[in-house]
N, C-alpha and C positions, 0 to 999 in steps of 0.2 A: 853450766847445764841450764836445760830449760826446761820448766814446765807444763806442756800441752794441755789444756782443756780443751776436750774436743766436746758438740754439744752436737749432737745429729737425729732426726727422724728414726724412726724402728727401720722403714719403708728402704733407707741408703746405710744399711747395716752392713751390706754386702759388698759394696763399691768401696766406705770406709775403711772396714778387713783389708781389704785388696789394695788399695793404696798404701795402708802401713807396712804391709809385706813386701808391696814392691820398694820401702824406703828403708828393709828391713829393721824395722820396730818390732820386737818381738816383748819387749818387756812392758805390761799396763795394766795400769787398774780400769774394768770397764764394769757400769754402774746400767743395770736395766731400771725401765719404767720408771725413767725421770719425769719430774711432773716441773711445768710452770709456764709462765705467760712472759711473750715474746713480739717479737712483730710478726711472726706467723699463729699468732692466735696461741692457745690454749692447749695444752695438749693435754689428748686424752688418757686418763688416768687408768689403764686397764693392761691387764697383762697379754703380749703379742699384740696388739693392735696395731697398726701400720700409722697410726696420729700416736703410739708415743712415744719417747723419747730416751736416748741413750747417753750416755758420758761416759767420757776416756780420759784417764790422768794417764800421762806417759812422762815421767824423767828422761830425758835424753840430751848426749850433748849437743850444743849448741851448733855447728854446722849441720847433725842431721836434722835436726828443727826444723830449720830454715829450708833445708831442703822435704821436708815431709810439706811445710807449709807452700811451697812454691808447690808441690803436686795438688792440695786442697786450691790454691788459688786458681792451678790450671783447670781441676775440674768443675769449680763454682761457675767460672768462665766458660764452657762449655755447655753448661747446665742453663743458664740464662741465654746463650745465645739458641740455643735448640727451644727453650720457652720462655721467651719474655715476658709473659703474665703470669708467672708460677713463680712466687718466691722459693728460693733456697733453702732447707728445713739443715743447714749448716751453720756453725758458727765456731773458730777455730782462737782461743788464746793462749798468748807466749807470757809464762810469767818466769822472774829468773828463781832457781832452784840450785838448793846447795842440804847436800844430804850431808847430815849431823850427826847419823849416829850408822 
């Protein structure tokens, strides 16, 4: 298994949903109004804001990972080619997971 941390903008809450579904990931913990400093600055600290910031732990095995990750990698990739002066308010890691209890 693996461990997702997904770290995403308020603003790509809707596209991130929608990519988990199409990778059918239905099982996650998702954490509002994360707060902390990045290479996209600072994010803001307030509730709904479109500057703050989300997290997803999702457990899942290891080939859907890889394939949820390969959709985030497609869409990062789209996302910089449509704006190249707009950082990506995305950040996606795999850590491995082994459920204990």
């Amino acid at each position: 298994m693996k461990m997702l941390l997904i770290i995403f903008r308020e603003s790509l809450a809707e596209r991130v949903h929608v990519l988990m579904k199409e990778h059918e990931v239905t099982a996650y913990t998702e954490l509002h109004n994360v707060s902390g400093m990045g290479e996209n600055g600072p994010t803001i600290q307030f509730s709904l804001s479109t500057g703050a910031n989300r997290m997803i732990l999702a457990a899942i095995p290891e080939s859907a990972a890889y394939r949820l990750i390969d959709g985030f990698t497609r869409f990062r990739a789209e996302h910089v080619r449509q704006r190249p002066d707009d950082p990506v308010p995305l950040h996606v890691f795999a850590l491995p997971c082994d459920q204990v209890v």
